[in-house]
C-alpha positions as CSV (number, residue, x, y, z in Angstrom):
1,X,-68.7,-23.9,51.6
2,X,-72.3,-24.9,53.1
3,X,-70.2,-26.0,56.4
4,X,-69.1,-22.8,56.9
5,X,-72.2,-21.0,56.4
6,X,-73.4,-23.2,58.8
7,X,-71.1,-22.8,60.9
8,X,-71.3,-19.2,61.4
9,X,-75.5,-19.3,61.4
10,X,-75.5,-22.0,64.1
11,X,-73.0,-19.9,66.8
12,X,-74.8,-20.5,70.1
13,X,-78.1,-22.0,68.6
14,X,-78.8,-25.0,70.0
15,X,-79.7,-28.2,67.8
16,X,-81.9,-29.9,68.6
17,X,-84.0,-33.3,67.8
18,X,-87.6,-32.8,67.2
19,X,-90.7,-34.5,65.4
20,X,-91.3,-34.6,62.1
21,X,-92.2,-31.2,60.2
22,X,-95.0,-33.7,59.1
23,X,-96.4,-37.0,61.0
24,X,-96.4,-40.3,59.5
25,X,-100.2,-40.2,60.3
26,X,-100.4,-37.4,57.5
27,X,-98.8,-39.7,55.5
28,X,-100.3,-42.4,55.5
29,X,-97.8,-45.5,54.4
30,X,-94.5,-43.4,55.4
31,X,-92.2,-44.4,58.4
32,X,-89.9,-42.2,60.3
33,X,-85.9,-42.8,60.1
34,X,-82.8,-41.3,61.4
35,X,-81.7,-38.5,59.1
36,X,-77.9,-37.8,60.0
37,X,-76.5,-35.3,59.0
38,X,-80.1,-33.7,57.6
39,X,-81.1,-31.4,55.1
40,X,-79.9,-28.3,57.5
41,X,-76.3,-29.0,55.3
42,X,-78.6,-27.4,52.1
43,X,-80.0,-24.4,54.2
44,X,-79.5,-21.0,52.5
45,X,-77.0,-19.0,54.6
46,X,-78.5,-17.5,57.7
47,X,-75.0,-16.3,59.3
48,X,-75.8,-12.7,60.8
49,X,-79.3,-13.3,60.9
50,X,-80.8,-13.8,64.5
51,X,-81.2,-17.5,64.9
52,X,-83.0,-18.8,67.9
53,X,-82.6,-22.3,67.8
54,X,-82.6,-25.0,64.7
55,X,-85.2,-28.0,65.0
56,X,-83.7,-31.2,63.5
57,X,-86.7,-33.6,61.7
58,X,-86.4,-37.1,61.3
59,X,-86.7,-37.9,57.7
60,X,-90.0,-39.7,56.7
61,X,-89.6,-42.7,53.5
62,X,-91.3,-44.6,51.6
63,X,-90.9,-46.9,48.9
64,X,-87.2,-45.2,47.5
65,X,-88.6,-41.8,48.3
66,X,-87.9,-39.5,50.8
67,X,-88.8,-36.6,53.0
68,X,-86.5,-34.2,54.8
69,X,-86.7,-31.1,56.5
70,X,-85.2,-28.7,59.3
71,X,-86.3,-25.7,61.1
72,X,-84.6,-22.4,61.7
73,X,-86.2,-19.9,64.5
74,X,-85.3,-16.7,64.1
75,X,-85.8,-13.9,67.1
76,X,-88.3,-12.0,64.8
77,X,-90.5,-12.6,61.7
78,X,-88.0,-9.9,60.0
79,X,-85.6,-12.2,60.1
80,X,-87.3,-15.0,58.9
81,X,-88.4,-13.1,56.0
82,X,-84.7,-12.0,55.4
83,X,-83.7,-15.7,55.9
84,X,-86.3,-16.4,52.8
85,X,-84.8,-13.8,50.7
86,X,-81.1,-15.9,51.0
87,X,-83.6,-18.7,49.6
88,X,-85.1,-17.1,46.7
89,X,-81.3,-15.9,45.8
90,X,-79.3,-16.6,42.6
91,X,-76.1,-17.3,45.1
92,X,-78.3,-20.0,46.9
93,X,-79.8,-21.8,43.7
94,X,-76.2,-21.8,42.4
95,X,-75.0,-23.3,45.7
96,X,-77.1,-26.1,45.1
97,X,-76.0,-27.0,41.8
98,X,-72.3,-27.0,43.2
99,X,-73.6,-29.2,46.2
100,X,-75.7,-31.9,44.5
101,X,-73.8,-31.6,41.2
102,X,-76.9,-31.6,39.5
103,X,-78.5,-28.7,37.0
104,X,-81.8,-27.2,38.0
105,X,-84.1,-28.4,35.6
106,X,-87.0,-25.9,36.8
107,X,-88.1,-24.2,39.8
108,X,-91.6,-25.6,40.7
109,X,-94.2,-22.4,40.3
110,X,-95.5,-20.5,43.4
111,X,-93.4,-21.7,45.7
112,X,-89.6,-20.6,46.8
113,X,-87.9,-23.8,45.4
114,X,-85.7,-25.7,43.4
115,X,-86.0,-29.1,41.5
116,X,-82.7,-31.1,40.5
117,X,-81.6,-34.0,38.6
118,X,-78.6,-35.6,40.5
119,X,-76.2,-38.6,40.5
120,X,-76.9,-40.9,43.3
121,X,-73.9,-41.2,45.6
122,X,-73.9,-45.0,46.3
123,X,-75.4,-46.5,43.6
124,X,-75.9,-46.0,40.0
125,X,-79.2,-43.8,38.3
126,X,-80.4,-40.5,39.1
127,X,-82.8,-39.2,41.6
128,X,-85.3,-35.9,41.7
129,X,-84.1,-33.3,44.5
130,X,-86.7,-30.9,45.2
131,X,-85.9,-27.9,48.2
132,X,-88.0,-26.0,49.4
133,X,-88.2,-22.4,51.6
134,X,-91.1,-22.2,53.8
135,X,-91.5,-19.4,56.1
136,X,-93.8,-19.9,59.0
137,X,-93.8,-16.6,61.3
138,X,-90.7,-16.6,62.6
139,X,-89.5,-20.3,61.5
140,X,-88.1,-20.7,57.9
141,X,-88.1,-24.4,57.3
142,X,-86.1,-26.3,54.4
143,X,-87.6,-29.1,52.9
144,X,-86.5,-31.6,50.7
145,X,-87.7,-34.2,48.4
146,X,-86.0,-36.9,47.4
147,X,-87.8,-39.3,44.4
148,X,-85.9,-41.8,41.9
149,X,-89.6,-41.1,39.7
150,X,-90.0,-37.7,41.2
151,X,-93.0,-36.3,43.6
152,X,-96.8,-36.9,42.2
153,X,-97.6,-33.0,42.2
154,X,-100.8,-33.8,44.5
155,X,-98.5,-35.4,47.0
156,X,-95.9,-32.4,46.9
157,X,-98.7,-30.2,47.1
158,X,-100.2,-31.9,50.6
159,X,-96.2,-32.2,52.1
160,X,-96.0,-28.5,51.4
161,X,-99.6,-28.1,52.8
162,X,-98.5,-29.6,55.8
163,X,-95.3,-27.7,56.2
164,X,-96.8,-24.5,55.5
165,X,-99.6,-24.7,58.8
């Protein structure tokens, strides 16, 4: 279902590599990895909307956690803020349940986000999946956190911090 909503928001927007959302020098401690396929696979649907271009992050680690994020343009900040109301929708927190098979356990207050406890895929425990909708202007990005422990809130504070400028 995600691939398809994919599908039909990336028609003719080019993909394309870029720097992390946030720099390892932010981060002090965190390196920079390859993050195929990326987090764009958990966007909200953004078919219809005017999409620019989509900015691909490498994903930033450390110690078992993880930090993921993409970028959509949009051709107005109208659009980005209609791409934001996909995110904030029932349909989309209910998309990620089905996706990461995981119940939301609470959505994190004052931000547009959603925290899960899922199965890890290769191994056996359970990890805390935090995404997150940030609208910048015209750019909504998508940002995930990945902890076996979960985020410190002062760290998931600074990432979104970070993300938000």
């Amino acid at each position: 279902m995600l691939a398809g909503a994919l599908a039909g928001c990336g028609s003719g927007a080019p993909v394309a590599g870029g720097r992390p959302v946030v720099r390892p020098s932010e981060l002090p401690g965190w390196r920079v990895v390859d993050d195929a396929p990326g987090i764009a696979e958990l966007a909200p649907d953004v078919s219809g909307l005017e999409l620019v271009r989509r900015v691909d992050s490498p994903a930033l680690v450390r110690s078992g956690d993880a930090v993921r994020a993409t970028t959509f343009e949009f051709a107005s900040e109208r659009t980005a803020a209609a791409a934001l109301a996909r995110a904030r929708a029932e349909a989309y927190a209910a998309l990620l349940v089905h996706e990461l098979h995981g119940p939301i356990r609470r959505a994190p207050a004052g931000a547009v986000g959603y925290r899960l406890d899922v199965g890890r895929p290769a191994e056996p425990g359970r990890d805390t999946v935090e995404i997150y909708a940030v609208r910048r202007g015209r750019a909504l990005v998508i940002v995930e956190l990945v902890s076996g422990d979960g985020f410190d809130g002062d760290l998931r504070d600074r990432i979104l911090e970070l993300v938000s400028r």
